[in-house]
C-alpha positions as CSV (number, residue, x, y, z in Angstrom):
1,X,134.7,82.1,125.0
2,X,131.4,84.1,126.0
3,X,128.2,82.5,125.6
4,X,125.8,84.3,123.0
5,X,122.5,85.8,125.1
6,X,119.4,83.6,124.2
7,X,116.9,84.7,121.9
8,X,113.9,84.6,124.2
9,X,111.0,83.5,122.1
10,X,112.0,82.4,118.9
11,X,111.1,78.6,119.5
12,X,107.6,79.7,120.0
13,X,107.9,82.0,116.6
14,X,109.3,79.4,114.7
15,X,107.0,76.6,115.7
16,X,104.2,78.8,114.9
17,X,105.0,79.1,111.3
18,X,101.4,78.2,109.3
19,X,100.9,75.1,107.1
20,X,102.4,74.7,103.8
21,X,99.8,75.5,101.5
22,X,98.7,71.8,99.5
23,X,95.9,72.9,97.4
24,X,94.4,76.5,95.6
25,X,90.8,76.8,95.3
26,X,88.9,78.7,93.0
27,X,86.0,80.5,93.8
28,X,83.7,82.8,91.2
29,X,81.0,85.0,93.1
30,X,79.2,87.5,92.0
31,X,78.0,90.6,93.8
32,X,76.6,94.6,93.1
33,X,76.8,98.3,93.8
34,X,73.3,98.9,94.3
35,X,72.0,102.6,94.2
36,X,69.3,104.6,94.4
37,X,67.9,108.4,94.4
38,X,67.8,110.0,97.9
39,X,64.1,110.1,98.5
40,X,64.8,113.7,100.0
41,X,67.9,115.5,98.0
42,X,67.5,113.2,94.8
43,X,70.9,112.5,94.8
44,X,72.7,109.1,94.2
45,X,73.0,106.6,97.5
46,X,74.7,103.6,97.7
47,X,74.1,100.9,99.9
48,X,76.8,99.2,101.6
49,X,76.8,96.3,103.9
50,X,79.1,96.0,107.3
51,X,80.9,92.5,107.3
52,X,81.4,90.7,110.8
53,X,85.1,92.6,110.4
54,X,83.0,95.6,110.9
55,X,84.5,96.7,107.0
56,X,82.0,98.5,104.8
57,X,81.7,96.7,101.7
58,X,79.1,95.6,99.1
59,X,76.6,93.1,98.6
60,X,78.1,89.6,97.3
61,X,78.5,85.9,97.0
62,X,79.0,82.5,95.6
63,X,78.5,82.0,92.2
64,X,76.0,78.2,92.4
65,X,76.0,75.7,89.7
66,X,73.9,76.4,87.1
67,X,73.6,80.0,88.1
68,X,74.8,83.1,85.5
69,X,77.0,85.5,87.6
70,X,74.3,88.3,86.7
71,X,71.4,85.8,88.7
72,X,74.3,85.4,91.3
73,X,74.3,89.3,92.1
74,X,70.9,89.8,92.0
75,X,70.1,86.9,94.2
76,X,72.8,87.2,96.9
77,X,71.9,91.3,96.7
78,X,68.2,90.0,97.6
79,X,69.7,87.4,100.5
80,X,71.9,90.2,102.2
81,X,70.0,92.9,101.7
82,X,66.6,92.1,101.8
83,X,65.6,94.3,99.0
84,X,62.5,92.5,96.8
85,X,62.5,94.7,93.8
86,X,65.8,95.6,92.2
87,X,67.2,96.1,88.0
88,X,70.3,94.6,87.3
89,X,72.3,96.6,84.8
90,X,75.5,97.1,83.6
91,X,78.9,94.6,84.1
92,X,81.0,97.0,85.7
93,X,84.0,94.7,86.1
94,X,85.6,92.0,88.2
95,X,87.9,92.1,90.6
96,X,90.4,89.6,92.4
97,X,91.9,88.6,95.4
98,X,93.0,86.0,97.5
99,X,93.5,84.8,100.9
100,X,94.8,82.1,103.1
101,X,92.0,79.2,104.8
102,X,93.7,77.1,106.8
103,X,96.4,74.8,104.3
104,X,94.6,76.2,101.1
105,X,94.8,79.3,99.3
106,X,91.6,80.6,98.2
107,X,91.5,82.6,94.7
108,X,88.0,84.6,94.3
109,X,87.1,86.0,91.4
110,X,84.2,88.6,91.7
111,X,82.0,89.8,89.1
112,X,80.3,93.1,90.1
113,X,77.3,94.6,88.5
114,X,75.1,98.0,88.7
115,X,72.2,97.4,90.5
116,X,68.8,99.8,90.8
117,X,67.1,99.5,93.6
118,X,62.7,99.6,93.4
119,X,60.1,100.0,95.0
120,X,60.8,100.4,98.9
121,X,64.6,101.0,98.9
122,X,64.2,101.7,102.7
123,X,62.7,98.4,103.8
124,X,66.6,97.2,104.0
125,X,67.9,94.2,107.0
126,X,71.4,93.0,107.1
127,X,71.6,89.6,107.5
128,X,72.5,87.9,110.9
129,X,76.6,87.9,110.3
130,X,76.6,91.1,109.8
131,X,77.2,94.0,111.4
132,X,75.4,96.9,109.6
133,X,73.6,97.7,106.4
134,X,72.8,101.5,105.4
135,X,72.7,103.8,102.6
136,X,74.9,106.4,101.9
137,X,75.4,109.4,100.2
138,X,77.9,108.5,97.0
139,X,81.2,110.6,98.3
140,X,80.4,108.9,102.0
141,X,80.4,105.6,100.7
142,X,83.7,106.0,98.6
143,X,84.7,107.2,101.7
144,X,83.7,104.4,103.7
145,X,84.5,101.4,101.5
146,X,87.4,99.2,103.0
147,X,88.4,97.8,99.4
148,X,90.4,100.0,97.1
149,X,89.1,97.7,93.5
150,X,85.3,98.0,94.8
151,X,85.7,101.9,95.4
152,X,87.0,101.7,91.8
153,X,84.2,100.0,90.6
154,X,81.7,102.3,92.8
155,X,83.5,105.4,90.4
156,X,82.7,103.6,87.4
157,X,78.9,103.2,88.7
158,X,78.3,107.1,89.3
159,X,79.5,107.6,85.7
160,X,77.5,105.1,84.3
161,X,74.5,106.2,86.2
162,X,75.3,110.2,85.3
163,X,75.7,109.4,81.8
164,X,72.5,107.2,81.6
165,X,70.5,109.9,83.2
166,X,69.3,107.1,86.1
């Protein structure tokens, strides 16, 4: 009887197999597409951030006790952005995902709003875990944006700022 070859490797792959998962947490945050008119070509910009992934996404964060999701955006927008002069606008929706930290699986939930940015929109410093902060013209920053549901949301924005004449 012949001996079947052994599978080189599959101790270590089996062995490496990742915690069950004992507990889901639930986290709200709250976060904006911020825009503004192109001091040059008056067209709309939108200002993205660069995680420490190096993925282009928006401005956002935890939602704090006590605090309305609409303060949330507006003060996590400030905190990330630097911006000190901003209007916070319209819901345009919420999206969700989830992902895996350590044993627990983490379910966010995250409102996002319109945001105007005032007053000196190019006074604008990313905070220190990230990797980038710049505005863009509207297409480019569909273009650039890593997340499929925040693109989506970015659509809904340009409408709501074309049909509002901002």
């Amino acid at each position: 009887m012949k001996r079947p070859k052994p599978i080189y490797g599959l101790k270590k792959f089996v062995t490496k197999r990742k915690p069950t998962i004992s507990e889901v947490v639930r986290e709200p945050t709250a976060g904006g597409v911020i825009f503004r008119r192109s001091h040059k070509t008056n067209e709309v910009e939108i200002l993205l951030i660069q995680d420490a992934k190096n993925r282009w996404t928006i401005p956002k964060g935890h939602i704090e006790e006590g605090e309305s999701p609409k303060e949330t955006a507006e003060r996590e927008v400030g905190e990330e952005t630097g911006l000190k002069a901003m209007k916070v606008l319209n819901w345009l929706g919420k999206i969700n995902f989830r992902y895996r930290r350590g044993n627990s699986l983490v379910l966010m939930t995250t409102e996002i709003f319109l945001i105007q940015g005032l007053g000196d929109t190019d006074d604008v410093h990313p905070e220190d875990w990230m990797n980038g902060i710049k505005w863009f013209p509207a297409n480019e920053a569909l273009d650039k944006i890593e997340y499929d549901d925040i693109g989506k949301l970015i659509l809904l924005g340009l409408k709501k700022i074309r049909n509002s004449n901002l």
